[in-house]
C-alpha positions in Angstrom: 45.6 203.4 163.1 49.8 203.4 163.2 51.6 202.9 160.1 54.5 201.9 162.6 55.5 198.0 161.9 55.0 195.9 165.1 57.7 193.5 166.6 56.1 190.8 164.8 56.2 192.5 161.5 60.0 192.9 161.7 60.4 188.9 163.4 58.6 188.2 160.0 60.7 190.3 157.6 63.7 188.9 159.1 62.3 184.8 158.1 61.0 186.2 154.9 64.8 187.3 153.9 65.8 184.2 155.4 64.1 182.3 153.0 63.9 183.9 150.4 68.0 183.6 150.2 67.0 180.1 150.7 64.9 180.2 147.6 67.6 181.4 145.7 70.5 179.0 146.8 68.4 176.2 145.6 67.8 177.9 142.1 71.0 177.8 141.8 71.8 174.3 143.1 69.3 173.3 140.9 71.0 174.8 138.0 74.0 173.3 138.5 73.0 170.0 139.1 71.1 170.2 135.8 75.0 171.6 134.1 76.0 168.4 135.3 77.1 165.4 133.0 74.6 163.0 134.9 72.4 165.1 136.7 70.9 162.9 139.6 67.4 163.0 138.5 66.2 162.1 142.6 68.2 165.2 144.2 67.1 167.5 141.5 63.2 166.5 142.4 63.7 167.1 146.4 65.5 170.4 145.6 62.8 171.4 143.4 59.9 169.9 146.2 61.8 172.3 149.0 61.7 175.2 146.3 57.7 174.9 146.7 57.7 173.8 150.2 59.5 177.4 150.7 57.3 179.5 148.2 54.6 178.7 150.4 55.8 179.5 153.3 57.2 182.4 151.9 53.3 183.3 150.7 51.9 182.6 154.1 54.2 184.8 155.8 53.8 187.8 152.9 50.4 187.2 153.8 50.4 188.0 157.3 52.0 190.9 156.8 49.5 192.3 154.2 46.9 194.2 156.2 43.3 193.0 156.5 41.3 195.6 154.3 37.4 194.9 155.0 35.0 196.4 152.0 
């Protein structure tokens, strides 16, 4: 077997990056809607929703490139 990363593995990498920055930024726009005097209560919950949306994807895609180990 090659321990060399395919084409696919680096296409990956590249989105996980991608949204893992992603992730972040809405940490911190989360954050500072919070610091707010009246946080909108509505925005805060769809930024918070995406935040999941994106930890999944980011899971699915961590998953594919974790190699199949058969016991």
């Amino acid at each position: 077997m090659s321990d060399e990363p395919k084409p696919d593995d680096e296409a990956i990498k590249s989105k996980l990056a991608a949204l893992r920055q992603e992730h972040e930024d809405l940490d911190a726009a989360i954050a500072a809607f919070q610091a707010a005097p009246n946080p909108d209560q509505i925005r805060i919950a769809r930024l918070k929703k995406r935040k999941l949306a994106l930890r999944d994807q980011i899971a699915q895609l961590e998953d594919q490139l974790t190699p199949d180990i058969i016991a």
